[in-house]
N, C-alpha and C positions, 0 to 999 in steps of 0.2 A: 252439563249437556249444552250443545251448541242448540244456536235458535235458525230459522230462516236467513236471516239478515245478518247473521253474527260475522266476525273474520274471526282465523285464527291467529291469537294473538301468540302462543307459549313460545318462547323460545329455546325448549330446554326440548331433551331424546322423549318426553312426558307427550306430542303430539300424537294424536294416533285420529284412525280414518279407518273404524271399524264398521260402518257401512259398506265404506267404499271397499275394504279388503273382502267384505262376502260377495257384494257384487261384483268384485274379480275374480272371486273362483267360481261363482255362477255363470260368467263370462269364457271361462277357459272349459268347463264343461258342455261348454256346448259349442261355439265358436275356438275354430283354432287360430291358438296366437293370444286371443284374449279381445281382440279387436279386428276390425275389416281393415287397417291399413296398421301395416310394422312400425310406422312413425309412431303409432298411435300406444305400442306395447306396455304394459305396466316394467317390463323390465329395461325400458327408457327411463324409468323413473326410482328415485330410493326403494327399497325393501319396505313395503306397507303402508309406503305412502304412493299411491298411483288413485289420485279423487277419480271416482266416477261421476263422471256430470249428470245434474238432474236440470237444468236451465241454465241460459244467459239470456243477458239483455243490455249492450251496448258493449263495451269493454270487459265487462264484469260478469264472471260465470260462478255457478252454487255448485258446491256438489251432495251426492245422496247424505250426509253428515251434517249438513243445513252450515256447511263454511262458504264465503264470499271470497271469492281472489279477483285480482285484476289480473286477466288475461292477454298475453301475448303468441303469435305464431298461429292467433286462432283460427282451427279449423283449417290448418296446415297450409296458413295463409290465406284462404279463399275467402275469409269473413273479413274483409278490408273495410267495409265500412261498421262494421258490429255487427253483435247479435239482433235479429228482429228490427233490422233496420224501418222506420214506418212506412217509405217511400216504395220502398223492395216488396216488402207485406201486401200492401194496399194493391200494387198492380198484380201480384198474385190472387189475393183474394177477389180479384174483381172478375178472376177465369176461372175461377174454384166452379160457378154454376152453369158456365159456359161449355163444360167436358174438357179434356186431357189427351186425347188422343184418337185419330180418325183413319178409315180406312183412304181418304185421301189428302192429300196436303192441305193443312189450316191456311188462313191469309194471315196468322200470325207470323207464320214460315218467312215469308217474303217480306213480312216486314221486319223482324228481326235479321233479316239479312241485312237488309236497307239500313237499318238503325248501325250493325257492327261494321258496316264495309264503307259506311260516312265517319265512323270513329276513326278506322286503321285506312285510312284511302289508300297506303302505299298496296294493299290488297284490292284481286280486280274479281273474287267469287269466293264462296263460304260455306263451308259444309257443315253442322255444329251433331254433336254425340254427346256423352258423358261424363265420359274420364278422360282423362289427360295419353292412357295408355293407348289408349284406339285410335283418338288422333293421330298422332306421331308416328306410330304404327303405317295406318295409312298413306303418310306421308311418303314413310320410306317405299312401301312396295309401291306408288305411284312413281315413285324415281327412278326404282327398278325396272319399271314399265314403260316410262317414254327413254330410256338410256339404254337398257336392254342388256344392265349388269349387274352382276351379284352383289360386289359387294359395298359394303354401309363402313365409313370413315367416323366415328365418331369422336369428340372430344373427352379425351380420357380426365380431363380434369374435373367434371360437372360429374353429380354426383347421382342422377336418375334419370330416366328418358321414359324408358316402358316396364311393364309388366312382363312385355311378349318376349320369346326365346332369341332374337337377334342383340337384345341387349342384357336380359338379365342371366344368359351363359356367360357374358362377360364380368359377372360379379362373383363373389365366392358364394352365394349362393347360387351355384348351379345346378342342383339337381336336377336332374329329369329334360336336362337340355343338351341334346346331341351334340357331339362334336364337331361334326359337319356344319350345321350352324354356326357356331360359335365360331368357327373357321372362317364365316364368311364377314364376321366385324373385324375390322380393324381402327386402331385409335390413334391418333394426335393431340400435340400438346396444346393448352389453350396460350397465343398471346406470338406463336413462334410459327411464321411460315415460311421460314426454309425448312421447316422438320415438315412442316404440310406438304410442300413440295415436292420432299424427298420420297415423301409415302407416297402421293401421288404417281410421281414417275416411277417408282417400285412394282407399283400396281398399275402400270397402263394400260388406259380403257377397260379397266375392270371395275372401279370406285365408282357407285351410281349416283353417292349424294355426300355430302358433306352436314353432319348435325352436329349442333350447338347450342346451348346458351348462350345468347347475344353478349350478356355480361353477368357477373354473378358477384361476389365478394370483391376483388376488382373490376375498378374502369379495364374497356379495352385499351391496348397499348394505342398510340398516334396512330392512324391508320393500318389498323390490325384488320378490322370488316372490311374496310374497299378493299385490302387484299384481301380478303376472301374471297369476295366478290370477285377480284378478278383471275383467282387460281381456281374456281370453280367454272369461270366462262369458257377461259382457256384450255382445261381437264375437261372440258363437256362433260362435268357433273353437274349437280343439284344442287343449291344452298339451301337446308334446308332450318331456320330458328326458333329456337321451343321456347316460345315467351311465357310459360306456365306461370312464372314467375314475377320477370322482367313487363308481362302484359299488364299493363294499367296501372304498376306501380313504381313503372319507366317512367313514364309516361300514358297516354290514356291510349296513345297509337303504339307502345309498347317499347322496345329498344329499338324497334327500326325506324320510328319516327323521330326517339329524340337522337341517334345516332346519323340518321337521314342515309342507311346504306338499306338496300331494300332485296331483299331476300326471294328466291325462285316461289319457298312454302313456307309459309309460320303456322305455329300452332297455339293455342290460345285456353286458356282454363279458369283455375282456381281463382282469382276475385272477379273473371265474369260473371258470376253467378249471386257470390255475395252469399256460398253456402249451397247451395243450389244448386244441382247438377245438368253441367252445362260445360261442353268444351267446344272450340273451336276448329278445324283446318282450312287456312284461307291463304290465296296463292295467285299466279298468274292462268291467265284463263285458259291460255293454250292449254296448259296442263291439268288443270282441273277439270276442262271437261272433255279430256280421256277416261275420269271416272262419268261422262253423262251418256244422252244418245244424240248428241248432236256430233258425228267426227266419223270418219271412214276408217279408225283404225282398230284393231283387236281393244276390246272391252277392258276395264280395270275396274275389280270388283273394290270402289276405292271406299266406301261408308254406308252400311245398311244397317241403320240400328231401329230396332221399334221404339224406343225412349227417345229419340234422338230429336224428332220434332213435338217433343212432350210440352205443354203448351203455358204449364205455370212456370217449368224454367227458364223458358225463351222471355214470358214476361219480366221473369227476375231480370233478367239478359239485359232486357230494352231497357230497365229501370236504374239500373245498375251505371250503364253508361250515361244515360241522363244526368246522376246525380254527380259521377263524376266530373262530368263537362259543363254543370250549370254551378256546381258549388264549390270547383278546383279543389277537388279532393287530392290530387296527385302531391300539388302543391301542401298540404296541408300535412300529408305521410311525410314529407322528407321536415315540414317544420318540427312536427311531434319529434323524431326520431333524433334530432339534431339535437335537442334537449336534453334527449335520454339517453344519446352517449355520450353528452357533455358530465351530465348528471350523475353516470356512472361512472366514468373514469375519473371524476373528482371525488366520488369517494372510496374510488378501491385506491386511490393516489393518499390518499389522505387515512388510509388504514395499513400505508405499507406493502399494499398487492397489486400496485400499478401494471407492474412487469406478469404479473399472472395472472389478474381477470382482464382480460382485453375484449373490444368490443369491436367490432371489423364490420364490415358492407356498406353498402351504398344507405343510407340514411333512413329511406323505405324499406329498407328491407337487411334489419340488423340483428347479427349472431354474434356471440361470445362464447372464445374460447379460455377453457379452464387451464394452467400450466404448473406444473409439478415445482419441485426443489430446479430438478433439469432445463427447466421449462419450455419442456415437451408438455403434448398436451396427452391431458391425466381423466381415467372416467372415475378412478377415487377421488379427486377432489373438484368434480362435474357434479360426483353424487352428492359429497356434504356441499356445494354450493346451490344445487337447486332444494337438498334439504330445506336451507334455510332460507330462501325463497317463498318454499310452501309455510311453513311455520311463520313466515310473513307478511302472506294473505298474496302470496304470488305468484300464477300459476307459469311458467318460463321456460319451457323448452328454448327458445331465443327469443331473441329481444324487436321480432318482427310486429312494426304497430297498426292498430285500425287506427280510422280518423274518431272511432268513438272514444280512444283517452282522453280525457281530462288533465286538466293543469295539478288537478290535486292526484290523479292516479300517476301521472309520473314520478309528484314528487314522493308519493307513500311508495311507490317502485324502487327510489335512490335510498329512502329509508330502510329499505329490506335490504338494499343490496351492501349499506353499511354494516350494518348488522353481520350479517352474512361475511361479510369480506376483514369483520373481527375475527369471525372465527374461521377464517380461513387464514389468518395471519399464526392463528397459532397453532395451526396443524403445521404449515410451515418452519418454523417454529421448533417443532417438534421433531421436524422430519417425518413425520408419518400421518397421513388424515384417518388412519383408521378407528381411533378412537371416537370420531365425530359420524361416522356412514351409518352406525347400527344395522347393520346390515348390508346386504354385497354389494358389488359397484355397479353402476349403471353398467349396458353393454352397448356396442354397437350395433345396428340394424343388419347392415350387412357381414354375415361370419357364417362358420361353415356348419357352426354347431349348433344346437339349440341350447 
């Protein structure tokens, strides 16, 4: 029987995670999917192994089975500095008996303005919601609004933008999303602007905005944003950058600051908050306050959320960037990370699977991809490589870090990931990892089926 504190150690198909598998189908019984976000899916993860969390605290998460992992990707990025951060906590708890939400705007309002628009200065106003889906959202139909055109250009290579039907009819899962809509996205390549170009003068004066991720797995090419910049000025569209990601683990001013090209709209999320629900939309003023009452022109219904000025999150907000900028946290993400792909490619090099676990991104912000005999990339041997992750005390969807690692949690990480990458030596080997999955392959998020 495991304890509180225990890790799992086994590393034979002997692991099992029979708490966590009741609480997944007590999860699937009542919530659809199993979870509030498809990242989050048990079919993301082995056959019966999908831990259900019962705590974290820094790095390191329990689940209902009382096993210890070191945690990466957590909290689908937004937990950048760890779980229960003390600094994060404390200015929340200091609003817990203050109240949470008012029939008119808090002075927290305005100062968490002040606190995020001194972090990103290349932003001149700031709207902040929940999710990262509303924002971006926003963004576009504000673009739509001062351009006075349908359609949305989006970067076909970035892998999520919204929830809402202008961008998720353009994934296979589209159900329930009109055609017409979906008609009105069109996509470009990331890195290539004569193809941007091309679209653009295809569609003239009809492209209202141009979105992107600033950078993502690769740097941009040499001057790939200033052209953007200047095929958006030109085109009298929108540049519109979805730093969900790229924000604060860019840097703290996000990709526009350390790239220095500076974008019409950005939109801002997951480690503002530090777990916390808390998004961003911040922009040039002209255009931003088309969604206020100061302007002579037709209204833009741009951000009305009741949560939106919720006042524990705005303090995470304020606190969050604090510690970034007084402890170079940013700094600190890329030194961790730099480690941990030194750390892992010396030992998937050193097990013979150099060429098939590889580890890609920018150093804050690092995924590894799994590659077959072909080495194309494989979710049966995705699945026995995060198997034995977990039977490692691993928990790794990618290899994205807080600054709460430890020197000792990366190196017990490169140990699991030896392990692990034995026995992905000999499924190759083999030619077949089947032997090793016990059960089906992981899937992808986005598919048509269930």
């Amino acid at each position: 029987m495991t304890t509180e504190h225990a890790e799992p150690t086994e590393t034979s198909d002997e692991f099992r995670l029979p708490r966590s598998r009741l609480a997944n189908e007590r999860l699937h019984a009542l919530i659809p999917g199993g979870a509030h976000t498809y990242a989050k899916g048990d079919d993301q993860y082995p056959e019966n192994l999908a831990p259900v969390i019962s705590h974290g605290r820094g790095a390191h998460v329990w689940d209902v089975d009382g096993n210890r992992y070191v945690e990466y990707g957590s909290g689908l990025r937004s937990v950048s500095l760890g779980h229960a951060h003390p600094r994060v906590t404390e200015a929340v708890r200091r609003q817990l008996d203050r109240g949470s939400n008012f029939v008119r705007p808090s002075v927290l309002e305005v100062e968490a303005a002040e606190r995020f628009l001194a972090t990103v200065p290349t932003a001149e106003m700031v709207k902040f919601a929940k999710n990262g889906s509303d924002v971006t959202t926003a963004a576009v139909r504000l673009a739509r609004a001062v351009t006075g055109r349908p359609r949305v250009a989006i970067c076909a290579d970035h892998p999520f933008y919204s929830v809402d039907d202008w961008f998720i009819g353009t994934t296979p899962m589209n159900a329930g999303v009109p055609a017409a809509t979906t008609e009105l996205t069109v996509a470009f390549p990331y890195g290539d602007l004569a193809a941007t170009e091309e679209l653009l003068t295809r569609y003239e004066d009809e492209v209202a905005c141009l979105v992107l991720e600033p950078a993502t797995l690769t740097e941009p090419p040499p001057g790939y944003l200033a052209g953007l910049r200047e095929l958006a000025d030109r085109h009298g569209c929108v540049l519109i950058f979805d730093e969900m990601i790229t924000g604060f683990r860019w840097s703290e001013a996000g990709a526009q600051g350390l790239y220095g090209v500076v974008p019409d709209l950005s939109t801002f999320g997951k480690a503002l908050g530090n777990g916390f629900a808390v998004s961003a939309l911040a922009g040039r003023r002209d255009l931003m306050e088309r969604g206020g009452l100061r302007h002579s022109h037709d209204r833009v219904f741009l951000l009305s959320t009741t949560h939106g000025a919720e006042t524990h999150s705005l303090a995470a907000a304020m606190a969050v960037q604090t510690v970034y900028t007084e402890e170079g946290v940013t700094a600190r993400l890329h030194a961790l990370g730099e480690r941990l792909a030194a750390g892992v490619r010396e030992a998937a090099a050193s097990m013979g699977v150099g060429d098939h676990v590889v580890v890609r991104g920018r150093a804050s912000n690092l995924v590894f991809a799994t590659l077959g005999e072909d080495l194309r990339p494989s979710q049966p041997y995705r699945t026995l490589f995060l198997r034995r992750l977990l039977t490692g005390g691993v928990l790794a969807p990618s290899f994205v870090v807080s600054s709460a690692l430890t020197d000792a949690d990366i190196e017990h990480t490169v140990d699991a990931v030896a392990q692990a990458c034995a026995v992905y030596r000999k499924a190759l080997d083999a030619g077949d990892p089947t032997p090793w999955l016990a059960g089906r392959p992981v899937k992808p998020v986005f598919r048509r089926l269930a």
